[in-house]
Backbone bond lengths (Angstrom), bond angles and torsions (degrees), N, CA, C in turn:
res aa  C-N    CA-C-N  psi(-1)  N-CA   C-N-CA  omega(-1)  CA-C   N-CA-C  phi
1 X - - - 1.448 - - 1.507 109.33 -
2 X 1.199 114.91 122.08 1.474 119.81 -176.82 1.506 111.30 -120.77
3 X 1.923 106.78 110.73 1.314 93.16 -172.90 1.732 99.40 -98.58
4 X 1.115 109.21 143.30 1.848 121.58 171.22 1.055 108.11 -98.55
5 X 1.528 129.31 123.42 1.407 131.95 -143.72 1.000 123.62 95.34
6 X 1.145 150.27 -58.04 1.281 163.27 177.94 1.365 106.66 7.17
7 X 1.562 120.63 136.54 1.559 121.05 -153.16 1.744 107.13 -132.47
8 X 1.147 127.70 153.39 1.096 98.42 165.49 1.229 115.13 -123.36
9 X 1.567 123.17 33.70 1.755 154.70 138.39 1.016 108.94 -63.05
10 X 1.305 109.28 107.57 1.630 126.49 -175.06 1.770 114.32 -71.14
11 X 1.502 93.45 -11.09 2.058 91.88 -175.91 1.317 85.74 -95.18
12 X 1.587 148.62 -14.65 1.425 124.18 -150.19 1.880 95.76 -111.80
13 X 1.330 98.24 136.26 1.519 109.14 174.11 1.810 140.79 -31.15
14 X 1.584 98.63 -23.28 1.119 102.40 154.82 1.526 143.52 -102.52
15 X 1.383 90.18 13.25 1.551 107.36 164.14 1.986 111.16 -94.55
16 X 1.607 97.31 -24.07 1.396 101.97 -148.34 1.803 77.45 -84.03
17 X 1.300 130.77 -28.43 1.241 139.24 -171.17 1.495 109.56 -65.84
18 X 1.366 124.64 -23.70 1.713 137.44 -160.62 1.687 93.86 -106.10
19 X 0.980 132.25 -14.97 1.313 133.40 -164.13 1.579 108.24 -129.34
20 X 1.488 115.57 -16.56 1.349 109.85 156.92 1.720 116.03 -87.21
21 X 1.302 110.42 -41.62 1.518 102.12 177.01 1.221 115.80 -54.03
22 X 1.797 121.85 -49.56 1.524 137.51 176.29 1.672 87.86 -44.29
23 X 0.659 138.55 -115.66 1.280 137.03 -164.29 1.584 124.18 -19.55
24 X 1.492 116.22 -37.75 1.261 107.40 157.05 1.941 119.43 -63.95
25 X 0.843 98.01 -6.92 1.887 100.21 -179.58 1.618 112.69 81.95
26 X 1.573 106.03 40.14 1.424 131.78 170.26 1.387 96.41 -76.15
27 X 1.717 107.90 161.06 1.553 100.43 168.89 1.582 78.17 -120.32
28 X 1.862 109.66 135.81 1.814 108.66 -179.69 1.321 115.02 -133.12
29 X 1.167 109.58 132.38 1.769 121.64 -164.54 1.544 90.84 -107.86
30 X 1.683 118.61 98.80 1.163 118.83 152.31 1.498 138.57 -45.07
31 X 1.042 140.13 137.24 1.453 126.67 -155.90 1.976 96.81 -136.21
32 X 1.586 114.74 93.13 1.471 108.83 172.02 1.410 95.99 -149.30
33 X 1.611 109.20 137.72 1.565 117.04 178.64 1.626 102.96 -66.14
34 X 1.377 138.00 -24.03 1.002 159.02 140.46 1.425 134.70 -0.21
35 X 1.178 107.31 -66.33 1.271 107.11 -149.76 2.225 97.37 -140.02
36 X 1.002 131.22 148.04 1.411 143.30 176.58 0.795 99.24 -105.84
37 X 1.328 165.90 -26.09 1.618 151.84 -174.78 1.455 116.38 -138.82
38 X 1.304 131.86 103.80 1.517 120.23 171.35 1.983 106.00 -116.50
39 X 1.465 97.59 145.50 1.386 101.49 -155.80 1.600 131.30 13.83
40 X 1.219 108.27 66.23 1.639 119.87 -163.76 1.374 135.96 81.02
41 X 1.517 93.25 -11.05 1.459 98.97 -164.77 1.647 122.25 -112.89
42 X 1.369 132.25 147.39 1.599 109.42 -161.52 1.734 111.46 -103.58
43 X 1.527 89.77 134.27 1.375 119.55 -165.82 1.432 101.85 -57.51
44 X 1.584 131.51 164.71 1.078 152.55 -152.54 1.196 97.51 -135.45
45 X 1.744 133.03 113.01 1.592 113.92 167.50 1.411 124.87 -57.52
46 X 1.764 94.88 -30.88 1.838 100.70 -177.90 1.355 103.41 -179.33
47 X 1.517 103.79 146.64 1.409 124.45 -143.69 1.159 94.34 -45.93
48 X 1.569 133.52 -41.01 1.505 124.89 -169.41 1.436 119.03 -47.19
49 X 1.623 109.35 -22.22 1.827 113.14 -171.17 1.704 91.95 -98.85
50 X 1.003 131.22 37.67 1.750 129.93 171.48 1.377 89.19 -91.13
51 X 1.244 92.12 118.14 2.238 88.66 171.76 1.738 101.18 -61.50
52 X 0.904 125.85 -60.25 1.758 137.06 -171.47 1.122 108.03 -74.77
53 X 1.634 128.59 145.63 0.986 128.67 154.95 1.236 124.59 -81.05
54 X 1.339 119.62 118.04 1.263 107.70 -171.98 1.308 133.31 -83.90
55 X 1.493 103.18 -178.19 1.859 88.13 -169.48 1.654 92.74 -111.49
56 X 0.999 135.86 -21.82 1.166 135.40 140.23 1.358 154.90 -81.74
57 X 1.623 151.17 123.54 1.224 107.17 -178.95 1.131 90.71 -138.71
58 X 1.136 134.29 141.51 1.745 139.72 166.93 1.304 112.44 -142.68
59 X 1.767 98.13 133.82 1.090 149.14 -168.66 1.531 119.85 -88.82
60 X 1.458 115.45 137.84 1.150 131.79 -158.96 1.574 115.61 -157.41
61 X 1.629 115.32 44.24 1.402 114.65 -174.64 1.345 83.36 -138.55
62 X 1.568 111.44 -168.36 1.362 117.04 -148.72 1.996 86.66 -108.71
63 X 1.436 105.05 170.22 1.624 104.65 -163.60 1.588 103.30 -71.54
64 X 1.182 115.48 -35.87 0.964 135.26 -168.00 2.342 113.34 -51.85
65 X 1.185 85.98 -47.45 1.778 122.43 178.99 1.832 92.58 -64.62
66 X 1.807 88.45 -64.91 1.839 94.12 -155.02 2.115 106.98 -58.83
67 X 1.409 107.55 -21.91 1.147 115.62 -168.85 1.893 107.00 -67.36
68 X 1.547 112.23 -17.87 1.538 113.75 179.80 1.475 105.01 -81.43
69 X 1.695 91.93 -35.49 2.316 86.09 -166.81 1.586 92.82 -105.12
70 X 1.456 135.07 54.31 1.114 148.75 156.31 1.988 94.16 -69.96
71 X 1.344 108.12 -82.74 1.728 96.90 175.56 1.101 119.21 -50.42
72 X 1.340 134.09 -47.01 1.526 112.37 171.55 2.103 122.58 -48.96
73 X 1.065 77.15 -44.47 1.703 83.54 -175.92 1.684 98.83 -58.74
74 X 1.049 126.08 -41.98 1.779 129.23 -172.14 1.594 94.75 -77.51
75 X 1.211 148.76 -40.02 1.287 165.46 -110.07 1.945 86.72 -108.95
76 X 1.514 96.98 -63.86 1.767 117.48 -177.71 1.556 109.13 -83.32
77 X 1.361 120.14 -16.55 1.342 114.49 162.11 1.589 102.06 77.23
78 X 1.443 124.63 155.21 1.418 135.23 -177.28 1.287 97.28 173.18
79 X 1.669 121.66 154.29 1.339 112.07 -168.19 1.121 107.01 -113.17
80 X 1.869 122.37 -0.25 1.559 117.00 172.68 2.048 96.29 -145.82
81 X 1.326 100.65 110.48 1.563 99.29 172.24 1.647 103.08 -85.88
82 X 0.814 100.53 124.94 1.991 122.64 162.30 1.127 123.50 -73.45
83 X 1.494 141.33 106.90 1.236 125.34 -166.65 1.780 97.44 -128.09
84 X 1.047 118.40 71.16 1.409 142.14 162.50 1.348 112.38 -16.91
85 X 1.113 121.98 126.03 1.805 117.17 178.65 1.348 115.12 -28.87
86 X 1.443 99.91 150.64 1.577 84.88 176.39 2.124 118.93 108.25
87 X 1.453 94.33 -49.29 1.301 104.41 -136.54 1.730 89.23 -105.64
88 X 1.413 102.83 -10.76 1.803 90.06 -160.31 1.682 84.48 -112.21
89 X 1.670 98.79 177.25 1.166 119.33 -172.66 1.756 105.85 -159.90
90 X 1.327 117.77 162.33 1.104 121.67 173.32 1.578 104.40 -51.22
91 X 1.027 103.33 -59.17 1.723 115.42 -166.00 1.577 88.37 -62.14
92 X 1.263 139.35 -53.31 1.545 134.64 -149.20 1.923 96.68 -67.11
93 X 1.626 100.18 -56.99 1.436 110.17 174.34 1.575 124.35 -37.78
94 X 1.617 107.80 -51.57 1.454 122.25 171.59 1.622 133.00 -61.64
95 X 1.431 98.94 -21.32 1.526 119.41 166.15 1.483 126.05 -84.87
96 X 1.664 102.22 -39.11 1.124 106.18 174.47 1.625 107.43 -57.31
97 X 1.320 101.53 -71.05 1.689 114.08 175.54 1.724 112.60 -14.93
98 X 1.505 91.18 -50.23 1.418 78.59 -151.49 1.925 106.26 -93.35
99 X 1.217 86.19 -0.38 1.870 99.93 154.51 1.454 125.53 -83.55
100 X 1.405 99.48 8.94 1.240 99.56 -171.39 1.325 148.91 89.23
101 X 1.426 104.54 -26.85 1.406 118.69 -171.84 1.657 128.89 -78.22
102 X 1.084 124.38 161.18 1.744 109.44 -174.55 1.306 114.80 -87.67
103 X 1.256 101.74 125.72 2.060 81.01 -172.71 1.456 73.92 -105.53
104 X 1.875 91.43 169.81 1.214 110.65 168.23 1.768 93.92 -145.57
105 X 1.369 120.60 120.62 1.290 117.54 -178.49 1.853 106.63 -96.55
106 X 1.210 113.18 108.97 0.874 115.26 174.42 1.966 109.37 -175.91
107 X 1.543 108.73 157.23 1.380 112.26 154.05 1.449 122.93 -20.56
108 X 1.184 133.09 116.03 1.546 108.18 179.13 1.428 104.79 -107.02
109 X 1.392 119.31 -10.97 1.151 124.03 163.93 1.761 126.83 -55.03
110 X 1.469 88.17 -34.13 1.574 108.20 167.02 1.355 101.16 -56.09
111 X 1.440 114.30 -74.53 1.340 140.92 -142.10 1.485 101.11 -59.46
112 X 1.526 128.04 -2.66 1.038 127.92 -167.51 2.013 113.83 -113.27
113 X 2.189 88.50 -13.58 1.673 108.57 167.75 1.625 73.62 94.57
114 X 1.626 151.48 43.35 1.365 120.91 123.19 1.361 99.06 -89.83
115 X 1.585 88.41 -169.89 1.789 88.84 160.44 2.164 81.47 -145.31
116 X 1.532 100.01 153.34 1.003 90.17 -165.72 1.979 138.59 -80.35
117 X 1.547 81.34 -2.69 1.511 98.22 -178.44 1.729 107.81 -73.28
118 X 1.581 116.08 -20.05 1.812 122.16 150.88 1.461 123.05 -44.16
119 X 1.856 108.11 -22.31 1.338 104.80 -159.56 1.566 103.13 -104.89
């Protein structure tokens, strides 16, 4: 599970996203040019440095951002992209598509049976 965004602000969604999967018994490769450590674990500048391909990856930056690492994200492959409120756009949706990839627009925090106000 590779979250993009990944925070190390415990109120903001991509922290709340690293600590709900961890708890489901995900293994999660945070992904922020940002930051070296998120809840213990070491950060990824960009999806290309994820040792694994993941089978998940959800996203948590603004559409605008996610629309540049659209090829990288298709490039490293994942078999369900997450595009978390917020994050998608006509244009983000239409790129993804046509890269191929599966989006699934939704909470993924949900998608995992939290909800994030638990976290």
């Amino acid at each position: 599970m590779a979250i993009i965004g990944a925070s190390n602000d415990r109120q903001k969604y991509g922290n709340k996203a690293v600590r709900a999967y961890l708890q489901q018994g995900y293994s999660v490769y945070p992904v922020n040019p940002n930051e070296s450590q998120i809840e213990n674990l070491p950060v990824f500048k960009s999806i290309q440095d994820v040792p694994v391909r993941p089978e998940r990856t959800s996203v948590y930056i603004p559409p605008h951002v996610l629309l540049t690492l659209l090829p990288d994200i298709a490039a490293r492959g994942c078999d369900e992209l997450w595009l978390n409120p917020g994050t998608d756009s006509p244009e983000v949706v239409a790129e993804a598509e046509r890269l191929r990839l599966n989006v699934v627009q939704a909470c993924s925090i949900l998608g995992v049976g939290l909800s994030p106000e638990q976290l």
